[in-house]
GUSETOR-732094 format. One record per residue (C-alpha): residue in three letters; x, y, z; residue number from 0. Coordinates in Angstrom, 2 decimals, always signed. Layout:
REM residues N
kevo / c1 / c2 / c3 / loba
ala / X / Y / Z / NUM
...
END
This chain:
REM residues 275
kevo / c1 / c2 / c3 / loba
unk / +11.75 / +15.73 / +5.45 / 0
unk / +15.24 / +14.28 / +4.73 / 1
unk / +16.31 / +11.06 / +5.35 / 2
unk / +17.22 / +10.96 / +9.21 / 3
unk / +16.19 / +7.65 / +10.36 / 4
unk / +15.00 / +4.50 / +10.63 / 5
unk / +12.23 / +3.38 / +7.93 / 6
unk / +9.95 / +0.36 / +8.82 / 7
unk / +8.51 / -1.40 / +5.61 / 8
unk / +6.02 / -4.01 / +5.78 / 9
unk / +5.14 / -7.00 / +3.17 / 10
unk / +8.86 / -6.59 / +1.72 / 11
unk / +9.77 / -9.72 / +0.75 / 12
unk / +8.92 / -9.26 / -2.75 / 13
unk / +6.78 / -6.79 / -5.19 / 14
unk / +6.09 / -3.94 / -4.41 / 15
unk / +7.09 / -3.37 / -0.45 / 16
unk / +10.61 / -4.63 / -1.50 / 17
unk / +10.63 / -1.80 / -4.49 / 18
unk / +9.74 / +0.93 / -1.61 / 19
unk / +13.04 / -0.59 / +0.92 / 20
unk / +15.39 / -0.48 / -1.95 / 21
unk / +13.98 / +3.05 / -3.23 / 22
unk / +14.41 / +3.89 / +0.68 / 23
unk / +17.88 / +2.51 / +1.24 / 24
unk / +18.89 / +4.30 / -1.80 / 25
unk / +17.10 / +7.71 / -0.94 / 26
unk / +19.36 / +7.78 / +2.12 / 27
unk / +17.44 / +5.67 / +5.09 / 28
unk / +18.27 / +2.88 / +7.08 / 29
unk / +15.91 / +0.20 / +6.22 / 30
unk / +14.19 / -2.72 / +8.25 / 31
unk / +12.25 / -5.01 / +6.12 / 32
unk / +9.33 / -7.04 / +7.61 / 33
unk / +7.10 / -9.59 / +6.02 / 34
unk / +4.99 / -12.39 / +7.45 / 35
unk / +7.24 / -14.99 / +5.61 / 36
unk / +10.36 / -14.65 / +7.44 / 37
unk / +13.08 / -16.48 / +5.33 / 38
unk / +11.89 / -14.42 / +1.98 / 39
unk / +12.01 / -11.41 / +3.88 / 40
unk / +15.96 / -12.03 / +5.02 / 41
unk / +16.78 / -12.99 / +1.53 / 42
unk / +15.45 / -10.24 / +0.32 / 43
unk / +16.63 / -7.50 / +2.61 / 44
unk / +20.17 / -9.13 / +1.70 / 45
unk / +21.33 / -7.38 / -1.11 / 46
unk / +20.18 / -3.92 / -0.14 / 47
unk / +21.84 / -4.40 / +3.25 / 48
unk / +19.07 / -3.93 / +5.07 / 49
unk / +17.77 / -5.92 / +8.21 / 50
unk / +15.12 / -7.43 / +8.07 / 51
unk / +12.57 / -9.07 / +11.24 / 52
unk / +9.08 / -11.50 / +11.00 / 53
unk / +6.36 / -9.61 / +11.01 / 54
unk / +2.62 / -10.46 / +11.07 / 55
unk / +0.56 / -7.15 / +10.54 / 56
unk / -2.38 / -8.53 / +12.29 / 57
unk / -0.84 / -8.64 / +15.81 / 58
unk / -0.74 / -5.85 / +17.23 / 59
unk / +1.95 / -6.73 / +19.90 / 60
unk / +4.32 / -7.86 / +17.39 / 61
unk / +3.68 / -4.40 / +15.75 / 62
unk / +4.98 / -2.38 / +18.42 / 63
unk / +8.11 / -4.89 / +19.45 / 64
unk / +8.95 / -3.96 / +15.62 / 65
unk / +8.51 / -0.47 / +16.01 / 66
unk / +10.77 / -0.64 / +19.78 / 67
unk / +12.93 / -2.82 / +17.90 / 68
unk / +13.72 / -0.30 / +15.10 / 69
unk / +13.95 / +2.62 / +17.05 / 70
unk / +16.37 / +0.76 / +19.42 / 71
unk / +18.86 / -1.22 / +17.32 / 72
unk / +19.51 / +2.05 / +14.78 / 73
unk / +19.60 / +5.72 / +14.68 / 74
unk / +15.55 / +5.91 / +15.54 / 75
unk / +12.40 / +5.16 / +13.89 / 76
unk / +11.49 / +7.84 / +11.57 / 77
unk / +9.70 / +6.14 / +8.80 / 78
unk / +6.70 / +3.57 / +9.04 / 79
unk / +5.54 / +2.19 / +5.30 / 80
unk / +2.35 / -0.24 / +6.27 / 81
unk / +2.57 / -1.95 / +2.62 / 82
unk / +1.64 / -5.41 / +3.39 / 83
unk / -1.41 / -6.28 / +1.65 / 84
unk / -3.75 / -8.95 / -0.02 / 85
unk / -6.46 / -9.19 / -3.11 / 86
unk / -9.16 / -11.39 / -3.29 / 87
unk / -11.58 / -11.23 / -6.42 / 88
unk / -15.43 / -11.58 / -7.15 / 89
unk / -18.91 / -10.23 / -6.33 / 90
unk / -19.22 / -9.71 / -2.39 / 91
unk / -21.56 / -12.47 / -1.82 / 92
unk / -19.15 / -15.06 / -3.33 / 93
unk / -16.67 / -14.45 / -0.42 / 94
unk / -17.03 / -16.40 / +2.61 / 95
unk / -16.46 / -14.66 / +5.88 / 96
unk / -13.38 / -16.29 / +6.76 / 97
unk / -12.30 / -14.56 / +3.06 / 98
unk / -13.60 / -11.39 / +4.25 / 99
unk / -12.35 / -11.06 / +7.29 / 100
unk / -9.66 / -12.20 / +6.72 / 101
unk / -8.52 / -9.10 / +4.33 / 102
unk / -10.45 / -6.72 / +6.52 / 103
unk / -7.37 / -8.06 / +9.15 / 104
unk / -4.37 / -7.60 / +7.16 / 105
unk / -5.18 / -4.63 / +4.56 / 106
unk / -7.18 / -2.33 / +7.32 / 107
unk / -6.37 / -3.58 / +11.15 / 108
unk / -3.09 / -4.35 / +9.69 / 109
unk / -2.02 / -1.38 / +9.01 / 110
unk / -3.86 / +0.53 / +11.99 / 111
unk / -1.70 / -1.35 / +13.79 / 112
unk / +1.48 / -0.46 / +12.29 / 113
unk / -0.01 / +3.38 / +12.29 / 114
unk / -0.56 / +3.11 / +16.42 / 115
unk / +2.91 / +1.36 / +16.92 / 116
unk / +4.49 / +3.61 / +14.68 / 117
unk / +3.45 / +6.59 / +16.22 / 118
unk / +3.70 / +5.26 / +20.12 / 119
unk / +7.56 / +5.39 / +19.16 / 120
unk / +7.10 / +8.81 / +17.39 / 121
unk / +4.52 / +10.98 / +19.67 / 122
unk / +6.89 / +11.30 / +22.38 / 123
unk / +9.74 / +12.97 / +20.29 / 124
unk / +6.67 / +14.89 / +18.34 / 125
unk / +8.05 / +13.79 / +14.71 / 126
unk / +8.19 / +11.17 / +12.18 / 127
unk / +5.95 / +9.78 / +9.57 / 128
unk / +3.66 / +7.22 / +8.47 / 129
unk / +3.16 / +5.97 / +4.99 / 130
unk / +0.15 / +3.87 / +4.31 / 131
unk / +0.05 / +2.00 / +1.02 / 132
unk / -3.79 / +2.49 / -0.03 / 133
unk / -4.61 / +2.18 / -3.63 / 134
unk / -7.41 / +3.75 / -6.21 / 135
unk / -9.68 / +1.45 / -4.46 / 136
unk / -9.67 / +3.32 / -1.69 / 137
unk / -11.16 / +6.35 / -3.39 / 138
unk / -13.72 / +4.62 / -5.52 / 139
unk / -15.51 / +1.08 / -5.38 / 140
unk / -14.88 / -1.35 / -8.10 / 141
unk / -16.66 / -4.02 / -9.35 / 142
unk / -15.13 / -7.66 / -9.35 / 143
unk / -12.44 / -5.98 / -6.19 / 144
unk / -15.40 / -4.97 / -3.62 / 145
unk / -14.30 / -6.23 / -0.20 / 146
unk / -11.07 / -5.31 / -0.77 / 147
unk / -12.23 / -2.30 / -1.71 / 148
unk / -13.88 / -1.67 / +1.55 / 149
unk / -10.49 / -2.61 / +3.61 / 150
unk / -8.75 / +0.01 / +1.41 / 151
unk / -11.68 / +2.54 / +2.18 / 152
unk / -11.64 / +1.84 / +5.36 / 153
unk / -7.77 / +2.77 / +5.74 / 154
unk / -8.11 / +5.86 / +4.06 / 155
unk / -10.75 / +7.15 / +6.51 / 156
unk / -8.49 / +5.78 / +9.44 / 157
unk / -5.64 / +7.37 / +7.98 / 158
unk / -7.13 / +10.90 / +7.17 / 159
unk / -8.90 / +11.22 / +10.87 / 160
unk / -5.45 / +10.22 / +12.67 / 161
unk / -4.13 / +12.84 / +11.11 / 162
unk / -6.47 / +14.93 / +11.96 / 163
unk / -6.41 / +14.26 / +15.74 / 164
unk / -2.41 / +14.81 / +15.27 / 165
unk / -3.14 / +18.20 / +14.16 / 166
unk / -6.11 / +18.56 / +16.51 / 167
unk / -3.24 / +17.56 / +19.46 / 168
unk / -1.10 / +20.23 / +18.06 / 169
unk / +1.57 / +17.71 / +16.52 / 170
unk / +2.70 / +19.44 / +13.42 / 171
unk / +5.91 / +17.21 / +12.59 / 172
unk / +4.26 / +13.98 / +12.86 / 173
unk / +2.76 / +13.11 / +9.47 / 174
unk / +0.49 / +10.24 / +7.83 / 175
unk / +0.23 / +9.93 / +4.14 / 176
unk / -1.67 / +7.62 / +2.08 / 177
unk / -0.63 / +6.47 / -1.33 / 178
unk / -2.88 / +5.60 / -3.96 / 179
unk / -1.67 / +4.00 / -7.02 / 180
unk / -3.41 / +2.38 / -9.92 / 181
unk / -2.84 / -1.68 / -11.01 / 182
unk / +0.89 / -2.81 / -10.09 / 183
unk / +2.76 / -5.83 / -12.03 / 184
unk / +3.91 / -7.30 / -8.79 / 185
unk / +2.91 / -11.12 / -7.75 / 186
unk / -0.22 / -9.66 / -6.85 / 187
unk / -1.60 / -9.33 / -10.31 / 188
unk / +0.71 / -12.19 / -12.17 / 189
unk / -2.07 / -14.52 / -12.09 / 190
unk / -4.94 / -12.80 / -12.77 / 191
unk / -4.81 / -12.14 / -16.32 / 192
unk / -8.00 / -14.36 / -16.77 / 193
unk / -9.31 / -13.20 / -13.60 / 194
unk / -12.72 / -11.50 / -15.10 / 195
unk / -13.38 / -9.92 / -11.50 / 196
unk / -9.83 / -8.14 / -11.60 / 197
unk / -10.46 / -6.32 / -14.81 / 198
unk / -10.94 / -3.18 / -12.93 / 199
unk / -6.83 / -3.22 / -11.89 / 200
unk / -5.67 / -3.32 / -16.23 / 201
unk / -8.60 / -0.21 / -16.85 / 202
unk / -6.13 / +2.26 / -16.63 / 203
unk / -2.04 / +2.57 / -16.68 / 204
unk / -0.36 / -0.40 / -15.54 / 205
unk / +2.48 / +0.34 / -13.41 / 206
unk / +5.95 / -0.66 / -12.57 / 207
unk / +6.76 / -1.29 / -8.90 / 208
unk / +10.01 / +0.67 / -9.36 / 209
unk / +7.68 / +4.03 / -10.50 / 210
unk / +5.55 / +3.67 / -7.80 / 211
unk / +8.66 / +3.06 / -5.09 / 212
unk / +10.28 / +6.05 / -6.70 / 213
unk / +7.42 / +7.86 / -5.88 / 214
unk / +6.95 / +6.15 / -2.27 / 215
unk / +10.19 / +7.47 / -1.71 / 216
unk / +9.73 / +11.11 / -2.62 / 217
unk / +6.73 / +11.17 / -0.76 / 218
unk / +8.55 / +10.10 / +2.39 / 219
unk / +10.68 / +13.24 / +2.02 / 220
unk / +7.38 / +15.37 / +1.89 / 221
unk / +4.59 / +14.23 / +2.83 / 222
unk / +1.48 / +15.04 / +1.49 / 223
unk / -2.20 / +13.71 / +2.75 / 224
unk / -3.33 / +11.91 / -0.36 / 225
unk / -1.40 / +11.26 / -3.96 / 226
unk / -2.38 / +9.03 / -6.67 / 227
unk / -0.01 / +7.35 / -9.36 / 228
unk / -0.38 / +9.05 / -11.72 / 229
unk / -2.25 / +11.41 / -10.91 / 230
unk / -4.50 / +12.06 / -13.65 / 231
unk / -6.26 / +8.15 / -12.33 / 232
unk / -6.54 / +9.94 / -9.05 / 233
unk / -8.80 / +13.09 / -10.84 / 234
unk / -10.72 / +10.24 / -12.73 / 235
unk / -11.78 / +7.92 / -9.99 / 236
unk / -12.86 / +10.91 / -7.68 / 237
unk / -14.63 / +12.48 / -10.49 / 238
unk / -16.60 / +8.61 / -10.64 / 239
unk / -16.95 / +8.87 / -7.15 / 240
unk / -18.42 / +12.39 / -6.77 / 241
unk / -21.08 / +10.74 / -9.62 / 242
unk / -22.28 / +7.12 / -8.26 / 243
unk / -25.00 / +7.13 / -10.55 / 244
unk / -22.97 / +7.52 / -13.54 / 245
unk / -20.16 / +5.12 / -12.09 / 246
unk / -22.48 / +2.62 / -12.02 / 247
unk / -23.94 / +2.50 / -15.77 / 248
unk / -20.20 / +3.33 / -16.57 / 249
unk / -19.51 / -0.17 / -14.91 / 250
unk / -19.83 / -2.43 / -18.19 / 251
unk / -17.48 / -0.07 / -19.92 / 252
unk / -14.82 / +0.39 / -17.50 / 253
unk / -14.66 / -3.49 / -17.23 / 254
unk / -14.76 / -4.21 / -21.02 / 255
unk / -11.83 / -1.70 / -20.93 / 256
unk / -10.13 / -3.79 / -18.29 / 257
unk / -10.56 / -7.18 / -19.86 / 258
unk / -9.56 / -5.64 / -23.07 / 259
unk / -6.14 / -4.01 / -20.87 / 260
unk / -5.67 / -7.63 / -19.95 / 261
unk / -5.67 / -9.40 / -23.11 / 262
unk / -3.13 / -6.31 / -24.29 / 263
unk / -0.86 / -7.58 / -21.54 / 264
unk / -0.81 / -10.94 / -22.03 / 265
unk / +0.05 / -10.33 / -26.08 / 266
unk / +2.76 / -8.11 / -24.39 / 267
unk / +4.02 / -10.99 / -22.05 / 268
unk / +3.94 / -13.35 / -24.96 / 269
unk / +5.89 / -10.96 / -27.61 / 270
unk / +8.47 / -10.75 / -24.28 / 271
unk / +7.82 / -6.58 / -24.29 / 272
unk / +6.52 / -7.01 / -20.43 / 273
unk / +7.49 / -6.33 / -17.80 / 274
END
């Protein structure tokens, strides 16, 4: 699936969702760049000559002016990336509700929403595609990362049954993939290098935003259902997954590794060899 279009990408203003516009603007696409901070989003979008618009994920209105907006003002929307995310930390019970529902709105409704705007533009032409930023936590349940572990869950499951229906409704051009990479060193994760809860994100490889947009960006060209970065995390976590039992007396290990994956990157900050 070449380049022919518009792509939408939300939560661009910095870290990772700007990575994925760049990677996209340089793969070929025309690029609108939202975020729910509107002045760091048109800074941003700036030097990549891209546009950019406001753009709160959790209303669902605003979703679909974005989606008429792009597909108006440009050569059609082709592309929706639902990146925009947040990351909370600690045991379930130690979240209030406001906390919890609060990512439920903007990691899961959030990006249904840009998925149903997305494809109210696309249905009636019967292509395009829909990229939903998930995670590893979406295909496993960590400790210290549990309610936003649900939200991601609960995306996955949204994402895999719409496509579904697509294919159920005979749509064979119209795509959604979900992509599932491991910890990111984006302003998500700067601070949390004594954060005990988010050991689980430093367990495993620590990635660059600019690997994981790379990949983002191929996977807009063909789309595939599910695909972890790197992959082999993607193999480990479901293996954990098809095991709970053993996942959970694994627990204690996998988060000594992590604490022991975030001292290694602070030493790393400190000696200037990261990022």
């Amino acid at each position: 699936m070449p380049p022919s279009g518009t792509a939408v990408v939300t939560g661009a203003a910095r870290g990772l969702g700007l990575a994925i516009a760049t990677a996209l603007h340089r793969d070929g696409w025309t690029v609108l760049l939202t975020d729910v901070d509107g002045a760091a989003v048109a800074a941003a979008a700036e030097p990549i000559g891209g546009r950019s618009h406001p753009l709160d994920v959790r209303d669902d209105a605003a979703c679909a002016a974005v989606a008429a907006l792009a597909d108006r003002d440009g050569p059609g929307l082709a592309l929706w990336v639902n990146n925009a995310g947040i990351l909370a930390t600690g045991a379930s019970w130690t979240q209030d509700a406001e906390l919890r529902r609060r990512i439920i709105e903007v990691n899961t409704l959030g990006a249904m929403n840009g998925t149903v705007a997305a494809l109210a533009v696309m249905r009636p032409r019967r292509r395009g595609h829909v990229v939903n930023v998930v995670s590893l936590a979406g295909l496993i349940a960590p400790p210290g990362e549990t309610v936003y572990a649900a939200s991601k869950h609960a995306l996955i499951a949204f994402s895999l049954g719409t496509l579904a229906d697509l294919r159920t409704a005979g749509e064979r051009d119209l795509h959604i993939s979900c992509l599932c990479p491991d910890g990111i060193w984006t302003p998500m994760l700067h601070d949390r290098l004594d954060d005990e809860d988010a050991a689980v994100s430093f367990t495993g490889t620590l990635l660059r935003p600019e690997r994981v947009a790379v990949r983002a960006a191929r996977l807009a060209r063909k789309p595939r259902p599910v695909v972890a970065v790197p992959r082999w995390r993607g193999a480990q976590v479901r293996l954990l997954d098809a095991f709970p039992g053993a996942a959970m007396r694994l627990a204690p290990v996998m988060l000594a590794l992590g604490r022991a994956g975030q001292r290694r990157t602070a030493r790393r900050i400190a000696a200037g060899r990261w990022p």
